[in-house]
C-alpha positions as CSV (number, residue, x, y, z in Angstrom):
1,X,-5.5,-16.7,3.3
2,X,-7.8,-18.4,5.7
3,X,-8.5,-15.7,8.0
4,X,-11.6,-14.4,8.8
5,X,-11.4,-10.5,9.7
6,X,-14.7,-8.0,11.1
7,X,-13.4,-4.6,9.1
8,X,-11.2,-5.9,6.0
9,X,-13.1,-8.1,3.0
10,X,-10.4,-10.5,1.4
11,X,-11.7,-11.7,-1.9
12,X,-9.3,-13.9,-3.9
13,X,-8.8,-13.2,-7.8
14,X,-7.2,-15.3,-10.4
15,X,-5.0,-17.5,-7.9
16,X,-2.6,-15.3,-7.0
17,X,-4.1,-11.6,-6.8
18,X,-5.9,-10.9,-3.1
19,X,-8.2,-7.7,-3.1
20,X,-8.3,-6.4,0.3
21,X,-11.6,-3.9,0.9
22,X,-11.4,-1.6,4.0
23,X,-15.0,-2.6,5.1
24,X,-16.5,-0.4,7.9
25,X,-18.9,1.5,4.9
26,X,-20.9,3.1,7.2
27,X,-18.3,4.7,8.9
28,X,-16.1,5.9,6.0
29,X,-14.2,3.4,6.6
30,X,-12.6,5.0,9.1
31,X,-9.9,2.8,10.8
32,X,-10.6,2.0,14.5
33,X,-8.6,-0.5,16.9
34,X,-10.0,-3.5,15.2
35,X,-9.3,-2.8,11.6
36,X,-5.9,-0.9,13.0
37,X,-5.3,-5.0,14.4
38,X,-6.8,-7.4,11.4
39,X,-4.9,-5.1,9.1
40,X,-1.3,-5.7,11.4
41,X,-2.5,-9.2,11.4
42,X,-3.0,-9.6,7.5
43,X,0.3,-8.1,6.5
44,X,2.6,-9.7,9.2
45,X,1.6,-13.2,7.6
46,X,2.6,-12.1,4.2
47,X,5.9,-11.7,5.7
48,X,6.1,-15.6,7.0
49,X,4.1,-17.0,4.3
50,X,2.4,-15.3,1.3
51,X,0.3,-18.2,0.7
52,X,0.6,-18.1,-3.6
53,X,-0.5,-14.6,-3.6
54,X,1.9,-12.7,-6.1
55,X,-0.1,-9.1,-5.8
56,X,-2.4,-7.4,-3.0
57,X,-4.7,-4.2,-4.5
58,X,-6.2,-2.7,-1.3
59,X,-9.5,0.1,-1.8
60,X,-12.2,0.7,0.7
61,X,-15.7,-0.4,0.5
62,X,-18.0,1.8,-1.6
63,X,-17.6,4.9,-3.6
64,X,-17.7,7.4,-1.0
65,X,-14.6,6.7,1.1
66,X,-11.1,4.8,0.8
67,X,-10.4,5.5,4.4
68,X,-11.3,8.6,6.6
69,X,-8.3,8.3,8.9
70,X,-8.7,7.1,12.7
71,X,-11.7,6.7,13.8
72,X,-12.4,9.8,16.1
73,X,-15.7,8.7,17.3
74,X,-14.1,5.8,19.1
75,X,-11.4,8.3,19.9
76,X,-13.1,10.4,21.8
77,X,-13.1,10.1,25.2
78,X,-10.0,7.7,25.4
79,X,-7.1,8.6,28.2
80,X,-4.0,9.6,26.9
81,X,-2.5,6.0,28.1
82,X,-5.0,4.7,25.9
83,X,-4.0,6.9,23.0
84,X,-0.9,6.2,23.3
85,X,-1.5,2.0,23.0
86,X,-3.7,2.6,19.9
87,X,-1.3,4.7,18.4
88,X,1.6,2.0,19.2
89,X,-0.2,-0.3,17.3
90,X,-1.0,2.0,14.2
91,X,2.6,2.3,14.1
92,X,3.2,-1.3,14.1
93,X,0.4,-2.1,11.5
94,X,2.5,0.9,9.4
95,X,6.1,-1.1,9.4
96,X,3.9,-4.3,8.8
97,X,2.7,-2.7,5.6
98,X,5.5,-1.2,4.4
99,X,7.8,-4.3,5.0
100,X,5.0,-6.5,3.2
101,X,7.5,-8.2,0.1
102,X,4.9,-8.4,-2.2
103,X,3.6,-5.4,-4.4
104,X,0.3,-3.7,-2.7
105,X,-1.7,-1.5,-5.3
106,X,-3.7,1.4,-3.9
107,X,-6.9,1.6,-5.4
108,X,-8.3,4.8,-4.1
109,X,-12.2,5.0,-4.6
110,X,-13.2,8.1,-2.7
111,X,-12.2,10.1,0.5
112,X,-8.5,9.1,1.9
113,X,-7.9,11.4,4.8
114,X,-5.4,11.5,8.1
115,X,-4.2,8.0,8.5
116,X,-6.2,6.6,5.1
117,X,-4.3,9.0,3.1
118,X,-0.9,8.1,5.1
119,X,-1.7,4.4,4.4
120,X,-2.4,5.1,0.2
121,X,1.1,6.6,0.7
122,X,2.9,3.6,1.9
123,X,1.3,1.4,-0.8
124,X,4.0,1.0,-3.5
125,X,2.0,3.0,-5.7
126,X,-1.8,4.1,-6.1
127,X,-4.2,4.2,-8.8
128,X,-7.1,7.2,-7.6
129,X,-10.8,7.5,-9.1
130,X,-11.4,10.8,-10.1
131,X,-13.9,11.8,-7.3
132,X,-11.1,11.3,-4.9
133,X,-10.1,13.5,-2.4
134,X,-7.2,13.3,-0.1
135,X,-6.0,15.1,3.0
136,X,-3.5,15.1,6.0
137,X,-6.1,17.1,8.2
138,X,-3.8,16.0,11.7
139,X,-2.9,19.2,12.8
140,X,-6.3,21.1,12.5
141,X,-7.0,18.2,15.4
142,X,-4.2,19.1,17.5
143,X,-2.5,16.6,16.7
144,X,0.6,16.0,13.5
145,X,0.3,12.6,10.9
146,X,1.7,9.8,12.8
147,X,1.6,6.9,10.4
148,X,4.1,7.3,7.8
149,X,2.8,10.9,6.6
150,X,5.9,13.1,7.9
151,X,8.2,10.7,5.9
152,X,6.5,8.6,2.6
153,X,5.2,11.8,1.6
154,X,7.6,13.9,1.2
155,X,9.9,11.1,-0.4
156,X,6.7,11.0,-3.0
157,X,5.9,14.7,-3.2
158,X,8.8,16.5,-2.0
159,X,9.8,18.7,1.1
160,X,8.6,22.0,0.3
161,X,5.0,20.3,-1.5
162,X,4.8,18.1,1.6
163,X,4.7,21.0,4.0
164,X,2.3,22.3,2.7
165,X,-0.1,19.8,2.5
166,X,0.7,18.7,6.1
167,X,1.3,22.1,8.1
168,X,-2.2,23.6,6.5
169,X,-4.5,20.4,6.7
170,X,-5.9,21.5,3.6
171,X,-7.6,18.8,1.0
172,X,-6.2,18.1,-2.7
173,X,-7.8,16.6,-5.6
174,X,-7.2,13.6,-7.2
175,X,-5.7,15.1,-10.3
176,X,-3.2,17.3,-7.9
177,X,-2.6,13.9,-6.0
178,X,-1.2,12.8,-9.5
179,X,0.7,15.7,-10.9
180,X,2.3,15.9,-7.5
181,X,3.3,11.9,-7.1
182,X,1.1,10.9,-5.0
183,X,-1.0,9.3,-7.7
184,X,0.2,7.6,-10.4
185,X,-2.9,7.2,-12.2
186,X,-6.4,9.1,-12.2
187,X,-9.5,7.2,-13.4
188,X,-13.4,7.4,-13.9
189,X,-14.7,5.3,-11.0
190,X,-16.4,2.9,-12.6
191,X,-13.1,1.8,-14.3
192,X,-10.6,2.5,-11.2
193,X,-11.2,-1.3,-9.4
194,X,-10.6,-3.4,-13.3
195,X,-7.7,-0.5,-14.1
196,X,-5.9,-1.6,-10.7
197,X,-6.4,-5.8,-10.8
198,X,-5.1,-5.5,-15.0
199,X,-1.8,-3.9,-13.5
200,X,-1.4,-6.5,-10.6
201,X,-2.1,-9.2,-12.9
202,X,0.3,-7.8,-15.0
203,X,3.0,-7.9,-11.8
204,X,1.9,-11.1,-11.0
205,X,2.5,-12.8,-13.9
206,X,6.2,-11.5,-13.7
207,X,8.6,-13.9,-11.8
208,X,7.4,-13.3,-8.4
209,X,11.3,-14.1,-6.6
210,X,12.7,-11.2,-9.5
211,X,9.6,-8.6,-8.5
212,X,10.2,-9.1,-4.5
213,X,14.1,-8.7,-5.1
214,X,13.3,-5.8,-7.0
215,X,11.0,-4.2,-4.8
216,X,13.5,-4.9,-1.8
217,X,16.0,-3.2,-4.0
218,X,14.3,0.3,-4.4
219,X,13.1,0.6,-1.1
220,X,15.7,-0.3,0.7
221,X,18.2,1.4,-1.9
222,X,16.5,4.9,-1.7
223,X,17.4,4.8,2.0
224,X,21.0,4.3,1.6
225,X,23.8,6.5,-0.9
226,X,24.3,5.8,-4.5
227,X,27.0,3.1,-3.7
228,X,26.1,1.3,-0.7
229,X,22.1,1.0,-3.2
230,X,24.5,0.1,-6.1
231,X,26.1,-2.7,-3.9
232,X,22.9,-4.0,-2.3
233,X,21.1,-4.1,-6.2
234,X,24.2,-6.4,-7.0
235,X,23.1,-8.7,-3.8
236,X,19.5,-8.6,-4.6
237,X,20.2,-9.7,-8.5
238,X,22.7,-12.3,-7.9
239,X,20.0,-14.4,-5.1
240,X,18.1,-14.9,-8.7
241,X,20.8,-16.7,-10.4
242,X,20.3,-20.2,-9.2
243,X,16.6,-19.7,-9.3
244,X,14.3,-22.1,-11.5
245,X,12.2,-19.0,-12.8
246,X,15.5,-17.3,-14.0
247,X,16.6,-20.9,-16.1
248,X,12.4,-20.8,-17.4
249,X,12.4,-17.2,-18.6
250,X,15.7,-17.5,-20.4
251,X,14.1,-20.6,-22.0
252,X,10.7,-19.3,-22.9
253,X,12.2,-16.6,-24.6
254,X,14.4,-18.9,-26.6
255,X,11.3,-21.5,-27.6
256,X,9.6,-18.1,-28.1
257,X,6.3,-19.4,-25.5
258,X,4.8,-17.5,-22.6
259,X,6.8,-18.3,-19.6
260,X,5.8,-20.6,-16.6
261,X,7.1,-19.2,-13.2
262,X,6.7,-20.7,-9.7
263,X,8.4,-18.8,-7.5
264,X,11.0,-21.2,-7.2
């Protein structure tokens, strides 16, 4: 990627991993307008062109913080109109996320509250360090979560678990955060970052058509019933057939090697 962004770090790993730091440190990381923009930007062009990257891990700057939510300093003061347009396009940076068709990794290094803890949640799964906290604080602000945190959490965590966590703003643990699904993994923080890039390297040295397909195939498939995500998995397997990397894999097993795929 070739783009130059003011509140996200992009560092390129191995080829075809892309580490994506939330970097306003000094502000918890908070997400204002700008980062709310350079992250819509960064994840629409995955969806036109994903540039040889196979795997995105995404963590905030620090140790402190992953993301504190919106930004309330900038906040205050706006109009509602002006609310409202900031809003629109946290929304849009949301969908731009979850529609991304490569795997994104959360690696949670500290605080993810409000909108960072909604954004961990759209990730197609986290890793946490152990000193992290998270929190959906909305409605002690007068306000409810507005980013994906009505819906992705309680498809992760459950109704009943969700409404809790929502309706009394209250902040959970790392370790809670795991044994209720929000988390799949809990780690010292000095191992959390190496933990994360080993498991995208492991995606991303999987055929990268078969793990979009896939991922396609369980998102959109836990939206739909049993038999209409039966019928699309069949529609999502059968676009691998003809591929190149399907003919390679079947023929790296056989001369018993380490297969080469190209996304072809």
């Amino acid at each position: 990627m070739n783009a130059t962004y003011e509140t996200l770090g992009l560092e390129r790993i191995d080829d075809d991993l892309l580490l994506v730091r939330l970097n306003r440190p000094q502000a918890a990381n908070a997400m204002n307008t700008r980062m709310g923009e350079e992250l819509l930007d960064l994840f629409e062009r995955f969806q036109l062109e994903t540039d040889g990257v196979r795997a995105i891990v995404v963590t905030g700057a620090g140790e402190k913080a992953f993301c504190a939510g919106g930004d309330l300093k900038e906040r205050n003061g706006m109009t509602d109109a002006q609310w409202l347009r900031q809003h629109a396009m946290f929304e849009r940076m949301l969908r731009a996320v979850v529609a991304c068709p490569l795997p994104l990794i959360g690696a949670v290094n500290g605080a993810a509250f409000g909108g960072g803890c909604e954004l961990a949640a759209a990730l197609d799964f986290t890793y946490a360090a152990e000193s992290a906290r998270f929190a959906l604080t909305e409605v002690t602000l007068g306000i409810m979560p507005g980013a994906g945190g009505t819906q992705n959490i309680p498809r992760a965590l459950g109704e009943r678990r969700a409404k809790e966590i929502i309706l009394t703003g209250l902040p959970f643990t790392a370790r809670e955060a795991c044994d209720w699904g929000l988390v799949n993994r809990v780690l010292p923080q000095a191992e959390l970052l190496e933990a994360t890039l080993a498991t995208a390297r492991r995606i991303a040295g999987n055929a990268p058509i078969a793990v979009r397909q896939a991922k396609q195939s369980i998102h959109r498939g836990l939206q739909m019933s049993l038999a209409d995500g039966l019928a699309f998995e069949i529609e999502c397997y059968n676009r691998m057939v003809a591929t190149q990397d399907r003919h390679e894999g079947v023929r790296a097993f056989n001369e018993k090697r380490k297969p080469r795929f190209r996304g072809e």
